[in-house]
N, C-alpha and C positions, 0 to 999 in steps of 0.2 A: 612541409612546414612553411610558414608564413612569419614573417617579421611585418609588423604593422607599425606604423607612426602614427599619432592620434592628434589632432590639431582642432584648437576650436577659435574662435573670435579674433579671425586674424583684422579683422575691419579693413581688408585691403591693404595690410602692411604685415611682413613676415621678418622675424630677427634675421639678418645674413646668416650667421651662426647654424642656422635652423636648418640650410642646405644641405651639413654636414648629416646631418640624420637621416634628410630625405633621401640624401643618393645612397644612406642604410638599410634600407626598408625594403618591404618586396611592393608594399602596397602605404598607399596613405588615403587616411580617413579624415575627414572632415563635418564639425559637430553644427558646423553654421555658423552667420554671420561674418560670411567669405569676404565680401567685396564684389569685384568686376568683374566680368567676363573675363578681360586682358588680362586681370590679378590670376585667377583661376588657368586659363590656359598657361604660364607661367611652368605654376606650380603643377599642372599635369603633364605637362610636357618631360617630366622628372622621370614619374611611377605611373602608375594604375593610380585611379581618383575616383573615390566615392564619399559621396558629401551629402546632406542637407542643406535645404535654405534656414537662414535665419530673420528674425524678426528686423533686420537693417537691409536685409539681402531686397533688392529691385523687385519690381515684375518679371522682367528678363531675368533675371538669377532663378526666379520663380519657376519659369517655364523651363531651365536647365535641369533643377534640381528637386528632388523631391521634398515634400514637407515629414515625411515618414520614409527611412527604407530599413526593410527587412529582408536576410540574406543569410547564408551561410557559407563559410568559409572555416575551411580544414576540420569542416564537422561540427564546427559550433555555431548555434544561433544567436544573429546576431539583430538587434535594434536599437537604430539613429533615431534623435531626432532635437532638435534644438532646445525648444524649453521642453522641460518631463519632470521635475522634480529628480527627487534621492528617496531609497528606502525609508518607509512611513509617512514620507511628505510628497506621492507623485502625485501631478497635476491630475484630475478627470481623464482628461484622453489619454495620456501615459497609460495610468494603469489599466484603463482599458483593454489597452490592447497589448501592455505586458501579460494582460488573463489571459487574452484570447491566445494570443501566439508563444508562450512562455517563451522567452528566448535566454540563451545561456550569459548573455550578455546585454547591458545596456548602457548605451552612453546617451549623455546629452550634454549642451554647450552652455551659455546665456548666461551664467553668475560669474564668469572668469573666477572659479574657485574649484582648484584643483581638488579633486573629492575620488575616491576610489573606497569604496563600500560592499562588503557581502549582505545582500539579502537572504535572509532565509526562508524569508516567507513564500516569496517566488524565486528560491532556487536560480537566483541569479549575481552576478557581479554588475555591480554599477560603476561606472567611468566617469568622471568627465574631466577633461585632461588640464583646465582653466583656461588661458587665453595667453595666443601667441604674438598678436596685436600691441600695438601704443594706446589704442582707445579704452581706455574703462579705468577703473578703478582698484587692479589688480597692481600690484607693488613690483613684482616678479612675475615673469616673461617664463610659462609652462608649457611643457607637453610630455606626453607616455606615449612609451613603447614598450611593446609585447610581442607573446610568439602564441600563435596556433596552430593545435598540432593534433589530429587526430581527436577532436573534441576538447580538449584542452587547454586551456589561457594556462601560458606560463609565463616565465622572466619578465616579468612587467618592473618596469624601470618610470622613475621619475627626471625627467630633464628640464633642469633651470638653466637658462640661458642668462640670468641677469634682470636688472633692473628695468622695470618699462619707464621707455623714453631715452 
């Protein structure tokens, strides 16, 4: 079993608060739109770190991270990737390659709009955990946590840290 932390648009700024969770987790995931190198080794130095780049994310961040990763983990298939749209509304390449690779899960980052949706069309759960950053336009400072377990997403939890800024 695996406890995952889900973190998206931190813009190189992460709530204090937020540590509490991470030293909770077995693994922490990240949706894009990290920040710096510095910012990122920080936060890996915690857990296990697997991320995408985001559309704010450098060249350098570029060549760290991928712009697509797909993986599985306690048996369920999983795909990142920054912007992908939500069930009915994925971008072109999203769905794409939601066809090609069905994965049991999908997150994506980029709206800071905490969104958690079953598709059923493609038999999959959509994530995206909104934004743990000061930057944007999101009101409240979000992220999820869940457990995978033998193929399975379960206890998935919403965590509001407060007010952004």
């Amino acid at each position: 079993m695996k406890n995952i932390l889900l973190l998206s648009d931190t813009h190189n700024h992460i709530h204090p608060n937020a540590y509490e969770y991470i030293h909770a987790a077995d693994e922490v995931w990240h949706a894009g739109d990290i920040g710096t190198e510095a910012f990122v080794k920080e936060l890996a130095k915690h857990k296990p770190f697997r991320a995408v780049y985001g559309n704010i994310d450098d060249a350098q961040m570029r060549t760290i991270y991928p712009k697509d990763l797909i993986f599985t983990c306690e048996g369920v298939k999983v795909y990142i990737t920054h912007i992908g749209g939500y069930p009915n509304r994925y971008n072109l390449e999203a769905k794409k390659i939601i066809e090609q690779e069905r994965p049991q899960l999908f997150i994506c980052g980029h709206s800071h709009i905490l969104k958690v949706m079953p598709d059923k069309k493609h038999n999959l759960l959509h994530m995206n955990p909104g934004a743990v950053g000061n930057h944007g336009f999101h009101n409240v400072i979000t992220m999820l946590r869940f457990q995978l377990h033998n193929g399975v997403i379960s206890n998935l939890a919403v965590i509001e840290l407060g007010a952004r800024g």
